[in-house]
N, C-alpha and C positions, 0 to 999 in steps of 0.2 A: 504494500500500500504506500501510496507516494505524503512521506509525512506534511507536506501544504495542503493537503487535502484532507489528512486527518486534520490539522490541526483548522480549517477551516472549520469542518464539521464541531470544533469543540466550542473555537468559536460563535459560532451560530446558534449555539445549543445555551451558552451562558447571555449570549444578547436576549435570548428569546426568552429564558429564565425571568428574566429580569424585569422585560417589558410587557410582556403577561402578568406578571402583579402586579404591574401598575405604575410604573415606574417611565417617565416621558426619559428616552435617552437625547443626550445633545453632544452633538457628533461633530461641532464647529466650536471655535473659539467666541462666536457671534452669537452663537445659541446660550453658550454659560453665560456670556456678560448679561446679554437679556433674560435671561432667568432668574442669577444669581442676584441680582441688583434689584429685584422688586421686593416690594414691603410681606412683609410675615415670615413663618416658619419654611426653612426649604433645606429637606436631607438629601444629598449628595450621596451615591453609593459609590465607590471606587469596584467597577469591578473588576476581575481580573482572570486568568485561569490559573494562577497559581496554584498547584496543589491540592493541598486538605483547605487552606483556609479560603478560598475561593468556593470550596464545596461548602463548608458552612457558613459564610457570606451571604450568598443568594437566597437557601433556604429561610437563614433567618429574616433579613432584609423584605420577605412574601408572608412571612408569620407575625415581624412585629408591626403591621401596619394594623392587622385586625385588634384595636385596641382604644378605648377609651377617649385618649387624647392622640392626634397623631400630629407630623408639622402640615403645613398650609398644600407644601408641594413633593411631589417625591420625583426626582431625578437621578439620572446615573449618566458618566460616562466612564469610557471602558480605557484602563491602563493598557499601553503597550500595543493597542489595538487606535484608536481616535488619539493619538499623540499631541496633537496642536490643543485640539478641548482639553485632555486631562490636564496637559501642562496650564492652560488659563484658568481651571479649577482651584488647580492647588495655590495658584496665586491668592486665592481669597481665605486660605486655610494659614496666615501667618500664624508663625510660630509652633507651626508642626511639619514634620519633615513630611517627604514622600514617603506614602505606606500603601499597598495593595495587597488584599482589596481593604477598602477603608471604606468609615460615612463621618460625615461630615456634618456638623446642624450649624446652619447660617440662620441668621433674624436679621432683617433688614438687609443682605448683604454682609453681614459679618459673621465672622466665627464665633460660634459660641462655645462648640467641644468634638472631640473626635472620637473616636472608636478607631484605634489604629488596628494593624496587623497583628503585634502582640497579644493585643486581647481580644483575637479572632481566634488564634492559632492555640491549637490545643485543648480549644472547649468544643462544646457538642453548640449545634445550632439553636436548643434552649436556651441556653447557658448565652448566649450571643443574641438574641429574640430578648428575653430579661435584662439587657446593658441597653439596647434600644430601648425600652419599655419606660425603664429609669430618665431615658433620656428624656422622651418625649412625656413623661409625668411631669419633669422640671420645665419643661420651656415652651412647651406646646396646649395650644386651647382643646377645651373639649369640642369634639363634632354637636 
């Protein structure tokens, strides 16, 4: 099997993940600035095919939105994959390095907190669904 075509196929499978639950991806650097820059809540997924924590990334990312309070918008773009968008992403993420897959919760345009790779990596996608939960309990209104 010719690995571009696997790895398309893996591809394909984590965009579709993602945008199936609900998730608007922005594939330009024009699409984050107009996104990112509007008023209220907006989590950012980083995603990625990294491994384990890319595998529990997505699931959680589909689980923790069914919940109480969530933020205003849910976006992603794809590390590694949308290069020019992820890079103009992470510009609004001051004072966290580059992590994939990560999320990101912006208010107004700013960083409020991150869910880096470390605390992806090595928990079960509950366990990663409960660190969202938290998050969007603190910063996010009720539906």
């Amino acid at each position: 099997m010719d690995f571009n075509l696997f790895m398309n196929d893996v591809v394909d499978a984590a965009r579709k993940d993602i945008t199936e639950a609900g998730y608007k991806e922005l594939r330009s650097p024009e699409e984050v600035d107009s996104t990112l820059k509007e008023k209220g809540t907006t989590l950012v997924m980083i995603n990625s095919t990294c491994g384990c924590a890319g595998g529990v990334a997505r699931p959680a990312a589909a689980n923790a939105i069914h919940y109480d309070k969530r933020p205003d918008q849910l976006v992603t773009v794809f590390a590694g994959q949308d290069r020019e968008a992820t890079e103009r992403a992470r510009e609004y993420f001051e004072g966290y390095p580059p992590s994939s897959p990560s999320f990101a919760l912006l208010k107004d345009g700013k960083i409020v907190t991150m869910i880096e790779r470390h605390d992806i990596e090595g928990h079960s996608p509950m366990e990663v669904t409960n660190k969202l939960q938290q998050v969007f309990e603190e910063h996010c209104e009720e539906l």
